[in-house]
N, C-alpha and C positions, 0 to 999 in steps of 0.2 A: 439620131440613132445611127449604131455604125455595125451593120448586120453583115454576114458573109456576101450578100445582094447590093452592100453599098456600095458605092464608088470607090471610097476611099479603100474599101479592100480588094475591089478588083484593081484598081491600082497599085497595092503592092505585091499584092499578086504576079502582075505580071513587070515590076519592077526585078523581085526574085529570078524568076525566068530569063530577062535578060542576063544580070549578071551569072546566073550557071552558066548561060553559054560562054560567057564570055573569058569567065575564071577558068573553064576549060578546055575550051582553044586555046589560052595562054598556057596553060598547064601541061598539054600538048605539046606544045612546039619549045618550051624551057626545058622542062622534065623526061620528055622522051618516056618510055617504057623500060627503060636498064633500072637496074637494081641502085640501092643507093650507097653509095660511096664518097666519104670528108677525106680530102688531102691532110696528110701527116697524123692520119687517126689510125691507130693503134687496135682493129676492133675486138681483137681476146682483151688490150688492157681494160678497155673500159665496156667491154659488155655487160650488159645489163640481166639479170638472174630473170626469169619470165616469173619465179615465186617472190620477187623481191615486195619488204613491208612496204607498203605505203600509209603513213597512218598507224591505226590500230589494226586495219585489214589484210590480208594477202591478196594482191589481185593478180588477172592474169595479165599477160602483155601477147599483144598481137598486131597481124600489121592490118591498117587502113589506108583505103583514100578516100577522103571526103571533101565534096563540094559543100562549099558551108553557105546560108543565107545571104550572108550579105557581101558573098562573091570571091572570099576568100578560096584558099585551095589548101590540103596537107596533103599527103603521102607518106604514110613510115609508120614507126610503132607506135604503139595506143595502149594507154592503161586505165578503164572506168570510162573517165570522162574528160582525158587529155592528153597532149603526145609527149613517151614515157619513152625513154631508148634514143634511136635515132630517127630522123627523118625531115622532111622540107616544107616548110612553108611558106606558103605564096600569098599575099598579101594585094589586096586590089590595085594600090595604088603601085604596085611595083617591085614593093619592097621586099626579099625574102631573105629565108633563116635556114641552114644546113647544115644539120649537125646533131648535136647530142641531148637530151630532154631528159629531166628531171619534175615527174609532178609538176608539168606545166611549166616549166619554166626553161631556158636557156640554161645549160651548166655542162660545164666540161669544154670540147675541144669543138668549134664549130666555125662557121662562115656567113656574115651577113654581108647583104649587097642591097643598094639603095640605086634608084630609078636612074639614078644622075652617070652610076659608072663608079661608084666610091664603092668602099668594101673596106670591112673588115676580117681576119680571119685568126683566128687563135684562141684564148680560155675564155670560158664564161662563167659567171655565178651568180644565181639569182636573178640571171635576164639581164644583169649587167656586164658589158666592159670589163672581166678585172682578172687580173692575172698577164702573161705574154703575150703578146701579140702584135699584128701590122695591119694600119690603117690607111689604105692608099685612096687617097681623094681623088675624083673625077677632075682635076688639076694637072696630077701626075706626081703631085706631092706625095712622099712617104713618112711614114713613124714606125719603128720596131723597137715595142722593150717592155717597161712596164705599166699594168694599166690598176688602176684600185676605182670602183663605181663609176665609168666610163669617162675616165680623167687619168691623162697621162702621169703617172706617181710613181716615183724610180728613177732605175737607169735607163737612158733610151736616145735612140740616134731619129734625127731628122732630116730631109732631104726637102729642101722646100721648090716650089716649081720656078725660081728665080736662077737655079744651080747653089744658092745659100745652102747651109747644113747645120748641124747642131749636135752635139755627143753630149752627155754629161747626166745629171740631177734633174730630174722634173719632181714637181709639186702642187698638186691642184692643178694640172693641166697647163700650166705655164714654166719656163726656166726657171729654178729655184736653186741654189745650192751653187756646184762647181760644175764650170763643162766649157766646152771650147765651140766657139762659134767660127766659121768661117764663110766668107766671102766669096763671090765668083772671081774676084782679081787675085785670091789666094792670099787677101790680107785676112788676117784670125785675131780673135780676143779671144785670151784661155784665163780665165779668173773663177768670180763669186759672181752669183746672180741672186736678184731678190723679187718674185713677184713679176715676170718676164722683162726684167728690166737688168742690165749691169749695172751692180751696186754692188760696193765691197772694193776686195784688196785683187788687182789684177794688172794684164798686161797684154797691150796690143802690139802686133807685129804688122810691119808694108811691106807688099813684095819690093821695094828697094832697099832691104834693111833695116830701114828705120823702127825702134818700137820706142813707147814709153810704159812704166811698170808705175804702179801708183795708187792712187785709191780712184774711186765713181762712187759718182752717185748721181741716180735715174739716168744713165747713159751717158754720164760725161764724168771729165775726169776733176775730182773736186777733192782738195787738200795737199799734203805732201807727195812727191811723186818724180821720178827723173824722165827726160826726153835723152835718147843716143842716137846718135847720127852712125850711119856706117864706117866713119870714117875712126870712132872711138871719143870724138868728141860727145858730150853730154852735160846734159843743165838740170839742175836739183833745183827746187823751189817749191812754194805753195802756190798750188794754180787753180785758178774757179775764172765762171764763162764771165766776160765785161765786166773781170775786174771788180765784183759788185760786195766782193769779199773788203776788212779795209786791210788782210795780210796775204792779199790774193798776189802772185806775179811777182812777189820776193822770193827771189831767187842767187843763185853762183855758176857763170858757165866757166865749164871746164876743159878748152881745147884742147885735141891731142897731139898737136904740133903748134903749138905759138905763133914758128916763126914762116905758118904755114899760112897761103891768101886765104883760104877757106879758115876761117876761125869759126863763124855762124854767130860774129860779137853783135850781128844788125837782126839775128833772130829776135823774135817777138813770143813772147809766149802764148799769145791768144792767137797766134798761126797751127799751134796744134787743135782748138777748135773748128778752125777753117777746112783741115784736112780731114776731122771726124767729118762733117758734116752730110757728106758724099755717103755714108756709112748709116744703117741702119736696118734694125731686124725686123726679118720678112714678118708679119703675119699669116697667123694659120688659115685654112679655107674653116669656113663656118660649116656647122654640122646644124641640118635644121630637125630633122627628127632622129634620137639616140635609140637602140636598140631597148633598152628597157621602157620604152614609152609607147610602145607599141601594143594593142592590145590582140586577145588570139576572143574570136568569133569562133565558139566549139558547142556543135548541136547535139545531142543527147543518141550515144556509141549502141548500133543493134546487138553488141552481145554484152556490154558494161550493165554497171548499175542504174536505177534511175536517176538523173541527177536531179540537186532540188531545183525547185521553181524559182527562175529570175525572180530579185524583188525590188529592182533598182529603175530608174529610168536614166539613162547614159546622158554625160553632160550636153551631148550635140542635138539631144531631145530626142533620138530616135526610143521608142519603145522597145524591149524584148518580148519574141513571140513565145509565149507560152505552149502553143500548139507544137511547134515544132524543139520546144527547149534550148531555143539559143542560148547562149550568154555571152556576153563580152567580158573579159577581166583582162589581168596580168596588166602592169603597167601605169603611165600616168598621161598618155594620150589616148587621141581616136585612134580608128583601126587604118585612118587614111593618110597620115603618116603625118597629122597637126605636130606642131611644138608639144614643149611639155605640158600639156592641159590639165587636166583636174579630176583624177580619178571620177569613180561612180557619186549621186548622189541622190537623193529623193529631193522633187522639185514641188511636193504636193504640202497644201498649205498646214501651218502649226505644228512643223519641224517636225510632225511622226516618222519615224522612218518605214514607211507601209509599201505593200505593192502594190505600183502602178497599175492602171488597169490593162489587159492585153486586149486584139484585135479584138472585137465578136462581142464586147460587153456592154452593158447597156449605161451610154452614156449621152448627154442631152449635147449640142453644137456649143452650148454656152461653157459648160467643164472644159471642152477639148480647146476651146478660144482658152481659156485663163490659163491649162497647164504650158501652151504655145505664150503665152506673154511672162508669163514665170518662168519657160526657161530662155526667155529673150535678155529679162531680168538679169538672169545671174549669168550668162555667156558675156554682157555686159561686163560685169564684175570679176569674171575667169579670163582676162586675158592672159599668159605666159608671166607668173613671178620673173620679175627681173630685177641683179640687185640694184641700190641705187646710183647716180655718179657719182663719183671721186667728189670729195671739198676741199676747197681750198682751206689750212688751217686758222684757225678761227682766231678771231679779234686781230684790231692793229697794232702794232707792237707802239709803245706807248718811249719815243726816241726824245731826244732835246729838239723842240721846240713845239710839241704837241702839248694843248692845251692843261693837259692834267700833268704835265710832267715833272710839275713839283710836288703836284699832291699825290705823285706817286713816289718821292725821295721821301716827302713828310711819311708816307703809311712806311716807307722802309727803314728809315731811320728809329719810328719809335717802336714797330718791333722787333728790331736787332737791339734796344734798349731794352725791353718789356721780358725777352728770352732769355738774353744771357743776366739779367740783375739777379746776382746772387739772392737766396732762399734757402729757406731751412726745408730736408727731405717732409712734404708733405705726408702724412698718414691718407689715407682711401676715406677713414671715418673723420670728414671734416664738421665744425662746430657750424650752430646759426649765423654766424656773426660773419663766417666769409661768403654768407649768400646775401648780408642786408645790402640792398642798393646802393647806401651812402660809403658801401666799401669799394671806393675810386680812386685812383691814384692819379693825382697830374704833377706830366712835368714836361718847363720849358725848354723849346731848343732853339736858343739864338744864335745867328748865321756864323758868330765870330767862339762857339762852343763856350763850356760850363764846367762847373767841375762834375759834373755826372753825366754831360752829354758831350760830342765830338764838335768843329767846327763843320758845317757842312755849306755847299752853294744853295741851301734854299732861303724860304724865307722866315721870317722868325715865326713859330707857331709853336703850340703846346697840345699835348698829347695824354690824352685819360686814357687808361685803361679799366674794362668795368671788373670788379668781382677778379678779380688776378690770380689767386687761390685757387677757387675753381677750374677756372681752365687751365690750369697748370696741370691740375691733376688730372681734368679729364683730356689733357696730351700725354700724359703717362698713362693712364685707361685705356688709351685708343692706341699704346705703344709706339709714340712717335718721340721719334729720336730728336732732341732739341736743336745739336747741330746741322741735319739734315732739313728739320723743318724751317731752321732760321737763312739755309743755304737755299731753299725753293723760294722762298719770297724773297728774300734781298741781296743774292746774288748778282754777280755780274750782268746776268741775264735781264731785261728790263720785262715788266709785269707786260700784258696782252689787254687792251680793251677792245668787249665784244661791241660790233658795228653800233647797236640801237639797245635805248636801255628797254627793261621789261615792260610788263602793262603795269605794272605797280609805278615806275617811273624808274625803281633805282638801275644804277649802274653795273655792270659787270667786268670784272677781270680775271684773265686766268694767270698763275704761275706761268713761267715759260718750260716746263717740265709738266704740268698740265696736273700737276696731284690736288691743287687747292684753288677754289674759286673765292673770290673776293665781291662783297656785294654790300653800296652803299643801303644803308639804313635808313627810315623816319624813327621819329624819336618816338612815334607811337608801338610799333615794332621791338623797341626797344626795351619799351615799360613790358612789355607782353612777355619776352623771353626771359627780363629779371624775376618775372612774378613768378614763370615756370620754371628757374632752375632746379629749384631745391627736387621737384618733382623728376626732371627731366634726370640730375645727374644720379639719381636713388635709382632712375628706372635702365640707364646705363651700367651700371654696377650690381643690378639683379639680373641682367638681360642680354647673353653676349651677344643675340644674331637678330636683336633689336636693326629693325630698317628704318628707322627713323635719323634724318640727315644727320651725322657728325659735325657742331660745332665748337674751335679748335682755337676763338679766340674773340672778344667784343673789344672795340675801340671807338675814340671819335681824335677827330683833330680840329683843336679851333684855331685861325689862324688870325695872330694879331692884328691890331690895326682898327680902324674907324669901322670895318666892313662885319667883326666878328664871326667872320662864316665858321658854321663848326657842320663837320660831315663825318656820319659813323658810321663803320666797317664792321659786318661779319667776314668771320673769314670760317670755309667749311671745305669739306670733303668734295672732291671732282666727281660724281658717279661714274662717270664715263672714260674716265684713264688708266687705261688696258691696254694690251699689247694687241687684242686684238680686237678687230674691226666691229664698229655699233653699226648695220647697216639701218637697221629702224630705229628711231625714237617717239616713244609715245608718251603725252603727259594725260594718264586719267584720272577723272572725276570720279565719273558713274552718272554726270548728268549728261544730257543732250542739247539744251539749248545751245546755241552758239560753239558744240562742241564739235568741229571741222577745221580743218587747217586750208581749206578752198586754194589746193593745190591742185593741178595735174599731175598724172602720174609720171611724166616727161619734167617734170619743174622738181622731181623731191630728190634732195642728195642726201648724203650719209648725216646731214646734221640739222636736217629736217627736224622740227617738233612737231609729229600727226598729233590729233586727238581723237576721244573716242568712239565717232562715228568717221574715223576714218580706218579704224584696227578691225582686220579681216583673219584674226586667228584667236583659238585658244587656244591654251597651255597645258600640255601633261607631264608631269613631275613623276619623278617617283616616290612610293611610299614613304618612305623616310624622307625626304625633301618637301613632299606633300603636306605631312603632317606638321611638320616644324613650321614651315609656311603659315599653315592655317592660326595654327596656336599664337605665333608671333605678329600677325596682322591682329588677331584678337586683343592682343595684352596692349599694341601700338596704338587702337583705336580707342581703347578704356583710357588711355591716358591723356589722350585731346579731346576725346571728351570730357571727361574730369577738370580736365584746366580750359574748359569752354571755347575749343579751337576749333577752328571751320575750313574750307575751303584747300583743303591740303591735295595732294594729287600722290598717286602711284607713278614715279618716271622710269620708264621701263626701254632697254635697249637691247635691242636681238641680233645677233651674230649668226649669221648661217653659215653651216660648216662647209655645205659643198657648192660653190656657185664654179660652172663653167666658167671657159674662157673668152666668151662669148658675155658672160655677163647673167646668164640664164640661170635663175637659183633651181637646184636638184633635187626633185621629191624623192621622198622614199617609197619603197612600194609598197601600194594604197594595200590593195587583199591580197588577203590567200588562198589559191585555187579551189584547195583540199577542204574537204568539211565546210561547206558553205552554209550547208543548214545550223552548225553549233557554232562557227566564228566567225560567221560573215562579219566581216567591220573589223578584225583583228591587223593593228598594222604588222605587215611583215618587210622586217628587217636586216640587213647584211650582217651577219656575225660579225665581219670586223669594222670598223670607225677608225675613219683617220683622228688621228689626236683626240680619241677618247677620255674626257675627266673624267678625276674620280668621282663616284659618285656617294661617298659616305660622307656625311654631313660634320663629321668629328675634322674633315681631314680641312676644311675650307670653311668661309664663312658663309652665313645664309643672303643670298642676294649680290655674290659675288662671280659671275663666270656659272651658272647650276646651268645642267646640262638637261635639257628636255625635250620633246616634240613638240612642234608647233602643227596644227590642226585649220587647215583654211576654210573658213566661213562666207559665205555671201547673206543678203538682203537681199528680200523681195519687195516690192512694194511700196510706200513711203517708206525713202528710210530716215525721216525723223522720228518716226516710232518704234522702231528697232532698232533697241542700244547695243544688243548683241546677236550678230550673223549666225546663220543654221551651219554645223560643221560638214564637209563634203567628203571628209574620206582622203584627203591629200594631205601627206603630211612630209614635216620637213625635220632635219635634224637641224637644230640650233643650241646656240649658249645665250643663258640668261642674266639679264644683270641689271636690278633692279631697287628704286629703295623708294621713301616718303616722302616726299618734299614738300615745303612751301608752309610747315607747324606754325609760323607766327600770326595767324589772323582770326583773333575774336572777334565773339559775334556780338561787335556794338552797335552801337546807334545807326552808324554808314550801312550797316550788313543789313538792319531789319529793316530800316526805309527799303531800301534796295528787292528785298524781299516781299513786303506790301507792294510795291511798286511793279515788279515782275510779274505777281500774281493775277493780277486784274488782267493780264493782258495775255500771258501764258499759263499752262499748266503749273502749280507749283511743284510736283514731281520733278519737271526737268532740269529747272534752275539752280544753279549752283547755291544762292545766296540760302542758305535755312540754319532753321539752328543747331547747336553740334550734335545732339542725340540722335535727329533726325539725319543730319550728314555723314554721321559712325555708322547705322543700320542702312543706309541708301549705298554706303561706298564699299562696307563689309560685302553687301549683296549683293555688286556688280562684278567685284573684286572675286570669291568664291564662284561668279558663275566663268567669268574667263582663265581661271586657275583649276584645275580638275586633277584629281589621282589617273594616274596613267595605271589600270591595269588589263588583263587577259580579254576581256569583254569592252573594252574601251573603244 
């Protein structure tokens, strides 16, 4: 029991007591007793009306100082129940805020300074970073210019603490665009920048004259491009690092005196690498706590309203006193200046969101142990979102002398055959007769050509095509352009095999333009997707925002000879080739067995497959996005069920719009101050969005780029029995991009032993292996609970 006489309350009892003293001693000797005053604030522009709305209310605004519980400190105006106008905040760990206040929030013209010596000082909005301003690091580094959600976005000049500098284009907190970099030797690059890297059309200058103008790429200079010597001499050529290009180093020098000793005829062009190499761009200092992640500790105002009753317990487990009506908010960290942490969340069991209980209630040692081990629990699982690392581009390019290298001219040869064979314009309403099986076309290619096929260096094989009719038209359905699609596969470009094949066994390839994957087949596979065309192409041409995989073409190649090997090809839609970045990938079930990618969160890169007890977020859509959603997962499931299909998965890939440069992905702000009792839980959001989509669903397709919050969840407790985490209130902007995969596997004879088998020994809930009725209603139902309508009470 934990009564005013306990222990545990006469120790925070007199934990409070220290910190007032100490928040105001410090408050003292920072603050002084002068009135308050922001450098370069204008106070008639932006004074604040004492009748101004807040809300649906009028309140008043007056000034305070308050020593807050948990040692915080303010000074300045006060509106209700948070600081409205101007004034300072002082922060335990050091960190304070001077400046202008909006309902609790940071907005307009202020100053923040962090323990280290770093500052910021210029606009704010919504507690973030954004608008003009300069951020000078406890380094001596500067930045003045533009900021958008505490990320350098604009124009903006750098001073780095090396004597480096930077003018130009920021984006996402890194060089983007155009701008000029220079050097403490006074040598500059003034070009295109991509992602803090030189990449594009530019031109570097030495302080002896010398530049070259050319193209980069990731920091070097790669393609066409000229070197000038002072002297007027200069060398045109195509240049990439060791030559690794095979039209690297072809080049013409052109001296500007012939009959002069300096010609520079013993130049080498990989001596302009040797001369970058001295050269490279400074790194920014690390920022470890942003202004908006900051939360404000504000006890209930002797002349405001009452405010309502905390109902949260804070992620770092401390409790809110209800006696005294603290509350913590604003923000996506602690008050004590952690990383970006994870807003408020309730840590009490069967995801109610209830209030915790406060000091003085009557609670047994064993509750107070379990809510201490559940929030040990999920501190666990909240460490700091970070996005993932960079990968390297996937599969190995498949060159002369790699094992499959013929059987990758045989798939290109027969279809550049298969595409371009003239045919009569297909009608949409095709007959029975171009879905029967036996409708296959073969034809052979021998090394020394045919009258229907070319001579090529492979070796003699033959080439079916299944059902030809059909997927002609459903490459007109899907609007793909025949010469475009015949230029991604057989192209100069040579096809990509991915490292190791699937758990099925087959093989993978990507295009080298990454629109179409290639994936060897069994011929049981085979029979399953002849049986569903009729179904599958009816359900394409009833169904434009259908998520069910695009398939774009069925083959085999048998290859003559004693050996007869024959190996069949689907070829289908790439999900994942976008312009921009998947940082997540997840394949789900809806079941749990075996459903872990038993990685480290240090081991997963951008091309990771997590599964789904590794997925720590749901989805909020918007209404129209939501709806079309729900409807189209419904119609996708009736029809594998229908044609007795199992084991399919949701592959889903998420793009987060704001990751630091640091690598830290950027929450939004969790609450909002205002009206706690009617929208506590409501996310509040920056009116503007960098590269906002549209979000009307006429305008794009469904499962292409859809623009939503992501909502972060933790697990308490076993988490094999929680398939889906409790939501915490922390929420991200992202793009969604997502479709069906893996339709070819009925539930035969392999599937139901499998199924018998699994059961005896696990739940059959969790197994993948059931039959399709059972797999449509298990996957529907997992699917709908991490898919949610994003609305006002959300």
């Amino acid at each position: 029991m934990i009564g005013k006489d306990g222990g545990v309350f006469k120790a925070w009892e007199a934990t409070v007591r220290r910190t007032h003293a100490v928040a105001k001693k410090r408050a003292n000797s920072i603050f002084g007793l002068g009135t308050l005053s922001i450098s370069n604030t204008d106070e008639e522009e932006h004074h604040i009306d004492d009748n101004e709305d807040i809300g649906n209310d009028t309140l008043e605004v007056y000034n305070e100082e308050k020593f807050l519980p948990n040692g915080d400190y303010y000074k300045g105006q006060w509106a209700e129940n948070f600081p409205h106008g101007e004034g300072k905040y002082l922060w335990i760990d050091g960190c304070m805020y001077v400046g202008q206040w909006s309902k609790g929030k940071t907005k307009g013209k202020g100053r923040f300074s962090w323990p280290s010596g770093a500052t910021y000082e210029g606009e704010f909005k919504s507690g973030f970073m954004d608008g003009v301003g300069t951020y000078t690091g406890c380094n001596g580094e500067t930045y003045k210019g533009q900021w958008v959600m505490n990320l350098k976005h604009g124009h903006g000049f750098k001073s780095y603490v090396n004597g480096d500098w930077y003018e130009g284009d920021w984006r996402r907190g890194v060089q983007d665009g155009k701008g000029r970099y220079e050097w403490g030797d006074m040598s500059h690059y003034i070009g295109e920048w991509k992602n803090g890297t030189i990449w594009g059309k530019g031109s570097f200058f030495w302080p002896n004259g010398n530049n070259f103008e050319g193209f980069w790429e990731d920091g070097l200079p790669k393609g066409n491009g000229t070197y000038r010597w002072q002297d007027g001499s200069y060398y045109v050529g195509n240049f990439c690092k060791d030559g690794d290009d095979e039209d690297g180093e072809k080049g013409t020098l052109y001296p500007f005196d012939p009959s002069s000793d300096e010609t520079h005829l013993d130049w080498d062009p990989q001596e302009l690498y040797s001369e970058l190499s001295i050269y490279s761009v400074c790194p920014g200092e690390k920022v470890l706590v942003l202004p908006s992640q900051k939360r404000l500790a504000v006890m209930k105002s002797t002349k405001g309203v009452d405010c309502a009753k905390p109902r949260r317990m804070s992620v770092d487990g401390r409790v809110s006193v209800s006696g005294d009506r603290m509350n913590l908010w604003d923000g996506g960290g602690s008050s004590h200046g952690g990383g970006g942490g994870g807003g408020d969340f309730d840590l009490t069991s069967g995801g109610s969101r209830t209030p915790p209980p406060t000091l003085g209630s009557d609670l047994d040692d064993e509750s107070i142990g379990s809510r201490v081990d559940d929030a040990n629990d999920a501190l666990n699982q909240l460490q700091p979102l970070k996005a993932p690392k960079k990968a390297k581009r996937q599969g190995e390019t498949i060159c002369k002398g790699h094992k499959n290298f013929e059987l990758m001219l045989n798939l290109q040869l027969g279809i550049r055959h298969s595409v371009a064979r003239p045919a009569p314009t297909a009608s949409l309403d095709l007959k029975p007769s171009a879905f029967d099986p036996k409708e296959k076309v073969w034809t052979r290619f021998p090394p020394e050509g045919s009258k229907y096929t070319p001579p090529h260096p492979s070796c003699d094989f033959k080439w079916k095509d299944y059902c030809p009719v059909v997927f002609r038209t459903l490459r007109k359905l899907f609007n793909v352009d025949p010469a475009d699609y015949m230029l991604s596969i057989c192209g100069n470009d040579a096809l990509r095999e991915l490292s190791s094949p699937g758990k099925s066994g087959s093989f993978f390839y990507l295009t080298n333009d990454d629109r179409y994957m290639i994936k060897t087949m069994k011929k049981a596979e085979v029979k399953v997707l002849i049986k569903m065309l009729p179904a599958y192409y009816n359900h394409f041409r009833e169904h434009q925002n259908t998520l069910l995989t695009k398939y774009y073409g069925l083959h085999c190649v048998k290859l003559n000879g004693p050996i007869q090997k024959k190996v069949r090809f689907i070829i289908m839609g790439n999900l994942f080739c976008s312009e921009y970045i998947t940082h997540r990938r997840y394949d789900l079930k809806g079941s749990s067995l075996g459903r872990t990618s038993d990685k480290l969160e240090t081991e997963i890169s951008e091309t990771t497959i997590l599964k789904d007890l590794d997925l720590n977020f749901i989805f909020l859509l918007q209404k129209t996005w939501f709806q079309e959603f729900c409807r189209q997962i419904d119609k996708d499931c009736e029809l594998l069920e229908q044609e007795g299909i199992m084991d399919y998965s949701l592959l889903l890939g998420i793009h987060f719009k704001n990751i630091s440069q640091d690598g830290d992905v950027i929450p939004l702000i969790s609450l909002t101050p205002t009206s706690e009792s009617e929208n506590e839980g409501t996310p509040c959001t920056p009116v503007e969005y960098i590269d906002q989509l549209p979000s009307d669903p006429s305008s794009t397709l469904l499962g292409v780029n859809i623009p939503a919050k992501a909502e972060r969840t933790v697990r308490r407790g076993d988490i094999e029995t929680q398939l889906v985490g409790e939501p915490i209130e922390e929420f991200y902007d992202v793009q969604l991009t997502f479709g069906v995969i893996d339709i070819l596997q009925d539930y035969d004879i392999s599937k139901k032993l499998e199924h018998a088998y699994k059961s005896i020994q696990y739940d059959p809930t969790s197994i993948s292996a059931v039959d399709p009725r059972q797999y449509s209603r298990r996957f529907r139902d997992f699917i709908f609970r991490i898919f949610i309508e994003e609305t006002l009470e959300t």
